[in-house]
C-alpha distance (Angstrom), angle and dihedral (degrees) to the residues before:
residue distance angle dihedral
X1 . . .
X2 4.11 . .
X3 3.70 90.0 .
X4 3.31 91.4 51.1
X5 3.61 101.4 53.2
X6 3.47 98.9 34.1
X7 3.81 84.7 57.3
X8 3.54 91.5 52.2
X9 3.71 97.7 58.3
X10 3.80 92.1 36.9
X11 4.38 82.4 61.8
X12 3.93 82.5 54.3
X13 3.99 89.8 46.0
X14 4.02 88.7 53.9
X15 3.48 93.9 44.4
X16 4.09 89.9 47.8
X17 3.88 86.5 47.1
X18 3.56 94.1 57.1
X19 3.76 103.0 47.3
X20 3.68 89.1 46.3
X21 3.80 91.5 56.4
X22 4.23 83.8 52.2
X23 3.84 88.1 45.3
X24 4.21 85.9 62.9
X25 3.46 93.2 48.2
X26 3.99 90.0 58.1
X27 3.73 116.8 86.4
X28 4.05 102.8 -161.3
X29 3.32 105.4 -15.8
X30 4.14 123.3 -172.5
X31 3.22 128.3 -108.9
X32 3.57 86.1 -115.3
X33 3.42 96.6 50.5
X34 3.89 88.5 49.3
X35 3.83 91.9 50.5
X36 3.82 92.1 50.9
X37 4.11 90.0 48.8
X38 3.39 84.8 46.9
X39 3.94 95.5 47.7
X40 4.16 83.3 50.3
X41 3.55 99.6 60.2
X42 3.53 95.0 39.9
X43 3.69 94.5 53.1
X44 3.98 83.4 44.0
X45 3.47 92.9 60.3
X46 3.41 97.8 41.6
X47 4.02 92.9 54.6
X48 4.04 79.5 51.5
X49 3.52 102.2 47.7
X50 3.82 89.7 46.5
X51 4.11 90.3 55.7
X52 3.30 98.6 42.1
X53 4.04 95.1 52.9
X54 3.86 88.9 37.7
X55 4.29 90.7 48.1
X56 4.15 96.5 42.6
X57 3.75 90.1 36.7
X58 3.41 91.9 -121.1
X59 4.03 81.5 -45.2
X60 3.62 101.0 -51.5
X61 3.83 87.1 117.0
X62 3.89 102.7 69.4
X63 4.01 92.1 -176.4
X64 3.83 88.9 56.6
X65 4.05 87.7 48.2
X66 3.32 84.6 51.5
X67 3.32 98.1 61.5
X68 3.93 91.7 43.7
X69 3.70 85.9 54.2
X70 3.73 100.4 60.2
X71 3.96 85.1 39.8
X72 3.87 84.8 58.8
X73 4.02 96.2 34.1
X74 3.94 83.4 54.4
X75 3.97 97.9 53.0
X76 3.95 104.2 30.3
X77 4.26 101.0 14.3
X78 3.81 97.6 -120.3
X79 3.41 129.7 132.3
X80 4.02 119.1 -147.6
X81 3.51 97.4 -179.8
């Protein structure tokens, strides 16, 4: 159950990593434009989140965790497992 969880927030991490590498890229964005970024990576994570609890079974399938874990070790260096 840890893994689990802790590789469900780590997806949101990723996803909050990458939109705040496009947020320094920016110079003066909107407020629209923020809320539509913002709408993006939400949605993204979402999408992610839903996979990854439909594909591990909510982590009763430790070779699909695995494979979410080296997704995660690859974009934030942590190791669930």
């Amino acid at each position: 159950d840890h893994a689990f969880m802790n590789m469900y927030f780590d997806l949101m991490e990723v996803q909050k990593r990458k939109l705040e590498a496009e947020l320094k890229l920016m110079n003066h964005p909107t407020v629209e434009q923020l809320d539509a970024l913002h709408q993006t990576y939400s949605d993204n994570f979402k999408r992610e989140a839903e996979k990854f609890a439909a594909e591990t079974r909510r982590g009763e399938r430790l070779r699909k965790m695995a494979a979410w874990s080296d997704y995660i070790y690859d974009q934030l260096a942590l190791d669930n497992l």
